[in-house]
C-alpha positions as CSV (number, residue, x, y, z in Angstrom):
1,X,192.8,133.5,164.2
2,X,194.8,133.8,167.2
3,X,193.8,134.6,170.9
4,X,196.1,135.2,173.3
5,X,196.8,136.5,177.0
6,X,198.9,137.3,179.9
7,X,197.6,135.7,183.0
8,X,198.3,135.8,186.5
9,X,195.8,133.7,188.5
10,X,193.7,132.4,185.4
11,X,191.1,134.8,185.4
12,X,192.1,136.6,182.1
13,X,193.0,132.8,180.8
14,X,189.0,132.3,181.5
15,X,188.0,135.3,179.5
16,X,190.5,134.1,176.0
17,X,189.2,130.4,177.0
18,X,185.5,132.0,176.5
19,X,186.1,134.1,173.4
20,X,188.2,131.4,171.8
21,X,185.1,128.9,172.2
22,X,182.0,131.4,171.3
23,X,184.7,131.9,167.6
24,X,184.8,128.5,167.2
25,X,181.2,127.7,167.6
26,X,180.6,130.9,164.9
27,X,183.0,128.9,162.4
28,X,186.2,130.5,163.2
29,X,189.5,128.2,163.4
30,X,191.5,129.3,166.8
31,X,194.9,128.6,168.1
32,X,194.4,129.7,171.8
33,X,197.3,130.6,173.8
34,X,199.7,132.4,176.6
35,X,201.7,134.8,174.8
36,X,205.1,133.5,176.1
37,X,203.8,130.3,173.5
38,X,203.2,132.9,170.7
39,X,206.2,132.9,168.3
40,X,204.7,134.5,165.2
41,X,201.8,136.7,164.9
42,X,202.0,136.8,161.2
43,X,200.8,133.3,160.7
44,X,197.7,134.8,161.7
45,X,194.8,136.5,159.8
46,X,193.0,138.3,163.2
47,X,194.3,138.4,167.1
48,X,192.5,138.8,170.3
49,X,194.5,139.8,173.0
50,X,194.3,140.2,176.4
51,X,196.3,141.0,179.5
52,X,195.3,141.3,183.2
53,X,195.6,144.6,184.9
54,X,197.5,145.1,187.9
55,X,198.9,148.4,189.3
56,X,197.5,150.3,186.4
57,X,199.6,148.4,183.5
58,X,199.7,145.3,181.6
59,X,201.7,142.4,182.8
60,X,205.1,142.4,181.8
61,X,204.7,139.4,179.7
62,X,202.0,140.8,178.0
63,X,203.7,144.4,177.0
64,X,206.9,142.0,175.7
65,X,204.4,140.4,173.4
66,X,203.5,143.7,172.0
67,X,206.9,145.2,171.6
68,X,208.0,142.1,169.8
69,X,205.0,142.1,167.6
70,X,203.7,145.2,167.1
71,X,205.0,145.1,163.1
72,X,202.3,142.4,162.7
73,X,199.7,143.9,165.4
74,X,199.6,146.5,163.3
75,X,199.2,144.8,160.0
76,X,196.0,142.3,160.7
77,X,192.9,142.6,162.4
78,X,193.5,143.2,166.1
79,X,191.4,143.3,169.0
80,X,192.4,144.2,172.3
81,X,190.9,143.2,175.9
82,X,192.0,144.0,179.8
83,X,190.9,142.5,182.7
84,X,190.7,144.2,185.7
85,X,189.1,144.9,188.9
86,X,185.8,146.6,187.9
87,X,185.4,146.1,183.9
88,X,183.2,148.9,182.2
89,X,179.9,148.0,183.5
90,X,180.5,149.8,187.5
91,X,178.8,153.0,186.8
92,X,180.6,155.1,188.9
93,X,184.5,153.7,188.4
94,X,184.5,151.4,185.2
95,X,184.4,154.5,183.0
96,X,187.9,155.6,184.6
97,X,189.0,151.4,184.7
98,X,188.5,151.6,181.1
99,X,191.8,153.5,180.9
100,X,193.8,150.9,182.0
101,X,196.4,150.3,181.7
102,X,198.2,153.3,181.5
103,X,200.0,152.9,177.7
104,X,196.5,151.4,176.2
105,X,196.4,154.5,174.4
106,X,200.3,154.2,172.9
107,X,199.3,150.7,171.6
108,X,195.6,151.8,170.1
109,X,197.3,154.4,168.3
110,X,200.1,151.8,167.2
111,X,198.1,148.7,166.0
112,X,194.3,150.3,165.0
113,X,192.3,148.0,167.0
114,X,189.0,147.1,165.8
115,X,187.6,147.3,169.6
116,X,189.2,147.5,172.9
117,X,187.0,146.2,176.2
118,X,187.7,145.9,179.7
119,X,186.2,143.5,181.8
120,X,185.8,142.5,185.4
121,X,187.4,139.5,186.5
122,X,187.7,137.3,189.5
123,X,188.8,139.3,192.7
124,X,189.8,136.5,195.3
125,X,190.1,137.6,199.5
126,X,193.9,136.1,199.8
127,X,195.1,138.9,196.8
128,X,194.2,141.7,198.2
129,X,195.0,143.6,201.6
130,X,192.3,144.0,204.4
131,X,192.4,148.2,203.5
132,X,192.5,147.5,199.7
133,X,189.6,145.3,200.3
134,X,187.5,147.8,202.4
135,X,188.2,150.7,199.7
136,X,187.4,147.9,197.0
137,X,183.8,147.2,198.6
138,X,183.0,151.1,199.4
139,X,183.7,151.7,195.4
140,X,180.8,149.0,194.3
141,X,183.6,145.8,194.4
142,X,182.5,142.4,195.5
143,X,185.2,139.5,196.1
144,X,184.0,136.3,193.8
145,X,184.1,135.7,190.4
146,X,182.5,139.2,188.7
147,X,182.9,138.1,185.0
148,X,180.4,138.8,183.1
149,X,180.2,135.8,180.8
150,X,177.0,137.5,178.8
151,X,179.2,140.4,177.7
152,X,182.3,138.1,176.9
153,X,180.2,136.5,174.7
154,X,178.4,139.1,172.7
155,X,181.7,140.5,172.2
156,X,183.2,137.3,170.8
157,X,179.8,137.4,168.6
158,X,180.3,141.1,167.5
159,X,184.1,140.1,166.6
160,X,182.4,137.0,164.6
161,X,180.3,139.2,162.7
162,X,182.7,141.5,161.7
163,X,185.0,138.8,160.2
164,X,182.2,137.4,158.9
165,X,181.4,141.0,156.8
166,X,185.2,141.5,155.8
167,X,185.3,138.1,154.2
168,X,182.2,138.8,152.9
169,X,183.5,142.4,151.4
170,X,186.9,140.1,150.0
171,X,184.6,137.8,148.3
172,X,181.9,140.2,147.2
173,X,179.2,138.0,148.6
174,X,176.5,139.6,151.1
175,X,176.3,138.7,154.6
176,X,173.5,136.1,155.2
């Protein structure tokens, strides 16, 4: 299994670093790494991969892995993460953050993910302006690291489970 992701300031690296170790532990072998290192996809029998958000769209690394590999996307497992400034847990925005980035929908439709999330991620002073900032905290925001490592890793289980079923399915044998 591969994970993968496109990361500015290591926040998003974090979140793969996570998954990737919660797989392992549940049996999985994973390669981890950037997607500027990925040269293949179809060496792989599952992805997960990520991509910070910023300005509404994935970075530009990140869409260049999916053009080049979208053949293979499309043919394996995939799951998809984003992670931006408010994840899906803020009551009021996350629902609308969810929709980020803006072609999320092009690629869902394009490679059949098995689940897409979006989580929050580490919002340091220096990165934004003082304006962006205030707007930031009136929404529900706080600077700091806001990853929610519980939900990474129930995620990471649910993706465990669900390999574990399909090999189950291959095989014929019954989940224990």
């Amino acid at each position: 299994m591969l994970v993968t992701y496109a990361s500015r300031f290591g926040s998003t690296a974090g979140v793969a670093e996570r998954i990737a170790e919660r797989l392992t532990e549940h049996g999985s072998h994973v390669e981890l790494s950037s997607v500027d290192e990925v040269e293949d996809v179809s060496a792989y029998d599952a992805v997960v991969f990520g991509s910070a958000v910023f300005n509404q769209r994935w970075m530009p690394e990140a869409e260049e892995f999916v053009r080049r590999s979208l053949g293979a996307l499309a043919d394996c497992p995939v799951w998809l993460f984003s992670v931006g400034t408010f994840g899906d847990s803020k009551r009021l925005i996350g629902p609308l953050m969810k929709r980020e980035p803006k072609d999320i929908r092009d690629l869902e439709r394009a490679v059949h993910p098995r689940d897409y999330r979006v989580f929050a991620g580490v919002i340091d002073r220096h990165q934004w302006p003082f304006f962006s900032r205030v707007l930031y905290h009136a929404l529900g925001g706080r600077l700091g690291d806001n990853r929610d490592w519980a939900s990474i890793d129930a995620w990471a289980l649910e993706i465990s489970r669900t390999l574990d079923s399909s090999k189950c399915a291959l095989s014929g044998k019954r989940p224990t």
